[in-house]
C-alpha positions as CSV (number, residue, x, y, z in Angstrom):
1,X,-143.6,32.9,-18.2
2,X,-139.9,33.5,-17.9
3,X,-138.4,36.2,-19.5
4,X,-134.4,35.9,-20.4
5,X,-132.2,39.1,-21.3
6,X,-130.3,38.7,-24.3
7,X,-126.1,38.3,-23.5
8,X,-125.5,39.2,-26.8
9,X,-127.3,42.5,-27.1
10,X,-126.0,45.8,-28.0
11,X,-127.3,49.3,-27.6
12,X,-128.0,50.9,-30.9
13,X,-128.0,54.4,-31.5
14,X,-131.4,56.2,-33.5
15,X,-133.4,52.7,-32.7
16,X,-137.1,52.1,-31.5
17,X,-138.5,49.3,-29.4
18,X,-140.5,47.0,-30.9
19,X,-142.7,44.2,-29.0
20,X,-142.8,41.3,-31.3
21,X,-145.6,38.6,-30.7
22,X,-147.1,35.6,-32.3
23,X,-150.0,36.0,-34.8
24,X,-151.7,33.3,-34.1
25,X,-152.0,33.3,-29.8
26,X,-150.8,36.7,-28.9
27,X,-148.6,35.6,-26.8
28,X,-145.0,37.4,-26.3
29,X,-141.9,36.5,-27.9
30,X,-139.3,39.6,-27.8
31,X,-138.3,43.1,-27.4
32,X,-136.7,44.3,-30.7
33,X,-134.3,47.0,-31.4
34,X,-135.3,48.2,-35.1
35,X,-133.7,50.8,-36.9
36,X,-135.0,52.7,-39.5
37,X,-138.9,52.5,-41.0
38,X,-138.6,49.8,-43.6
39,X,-140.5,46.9,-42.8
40,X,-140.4,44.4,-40.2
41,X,-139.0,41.2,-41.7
42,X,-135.8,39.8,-40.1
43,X,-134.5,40.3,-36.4
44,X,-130.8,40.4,-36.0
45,X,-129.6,38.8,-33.2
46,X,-127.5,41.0,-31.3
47,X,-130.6,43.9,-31.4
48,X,-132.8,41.4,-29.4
49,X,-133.2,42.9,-26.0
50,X,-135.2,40.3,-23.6
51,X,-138.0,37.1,-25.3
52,X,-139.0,34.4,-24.0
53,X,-136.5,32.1,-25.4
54,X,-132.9,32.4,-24.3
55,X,-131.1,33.9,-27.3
56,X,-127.8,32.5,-25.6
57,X,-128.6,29.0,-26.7
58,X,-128.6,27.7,-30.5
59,X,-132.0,27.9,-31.9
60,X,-132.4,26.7,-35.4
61,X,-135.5,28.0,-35.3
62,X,-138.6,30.4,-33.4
63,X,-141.6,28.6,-32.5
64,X,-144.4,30.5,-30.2
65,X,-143.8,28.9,-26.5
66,X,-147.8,29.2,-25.8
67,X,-149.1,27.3,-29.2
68,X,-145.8,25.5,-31.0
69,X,-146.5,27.0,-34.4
70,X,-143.0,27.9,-36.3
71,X,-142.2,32.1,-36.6
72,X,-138.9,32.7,-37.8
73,X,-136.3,30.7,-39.4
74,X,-132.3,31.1,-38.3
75,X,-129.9,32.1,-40.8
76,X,-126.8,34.0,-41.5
77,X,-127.0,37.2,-43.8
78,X,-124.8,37.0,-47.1
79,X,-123.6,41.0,-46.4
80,X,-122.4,41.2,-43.0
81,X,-122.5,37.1,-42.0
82,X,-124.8,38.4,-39.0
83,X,-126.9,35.9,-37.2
84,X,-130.5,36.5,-38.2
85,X,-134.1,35.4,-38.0
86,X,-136.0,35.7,-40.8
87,X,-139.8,35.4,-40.2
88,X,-142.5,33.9,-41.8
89,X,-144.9,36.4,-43.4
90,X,-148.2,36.5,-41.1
91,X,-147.0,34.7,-37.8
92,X,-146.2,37.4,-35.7
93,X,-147.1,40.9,-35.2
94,X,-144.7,44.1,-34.3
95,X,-145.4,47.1,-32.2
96,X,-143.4,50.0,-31.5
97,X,-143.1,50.8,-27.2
98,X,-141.7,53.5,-25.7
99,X,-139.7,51.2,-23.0
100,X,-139.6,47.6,-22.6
């Protein structure tokens, strides 16, 4: 399994590390910068640190690369027109790391 940094990441200040993986296999998908203790449900683009996709490309959607089942959806947020993933409810699972 290759792992590719994100170009587009940027440190953010006050955030935790999250490893996000797919519910279903358990396999890794990405290293999340999250801010705040809401919940869990989109995953900006420019806070991904490293996954197993390259965040570089165009990727309409997530899909798990071990088991091909769909996790997040692209889209752009109506506030800030940020590039966003918005994930389906029970196909992945977060957990906060101290370092990735």
């Amino acid at each position: 399994m290759q792992i590719y940094k994100n170009p587009h990441c940027k440190k953010v200040r006050s955030s935790h590390i999250l490893a996000v993986t797919c519910g279903y296999c358990g396999q890794f998908i990405a290293h999340y910068q999250k801010v705040g203790e809401s919940n869990f449900v989109k995953m900006y683009n420019d806070r991904i640190i490293e996954g197993t996709l390259d965040f570089s490309q165009y990727h309409g959607a997530i899909f798990c690369p071990n088991c091909n089942k769909q996790i997040a959806t692209r889209y752009i947020t109506k506030m800030d027109k940020k590039e966003a993933y918005r994930f389906t409810p029970s196909t992945f699972r977060a957990k906060k790391i101290t370092s990735p």
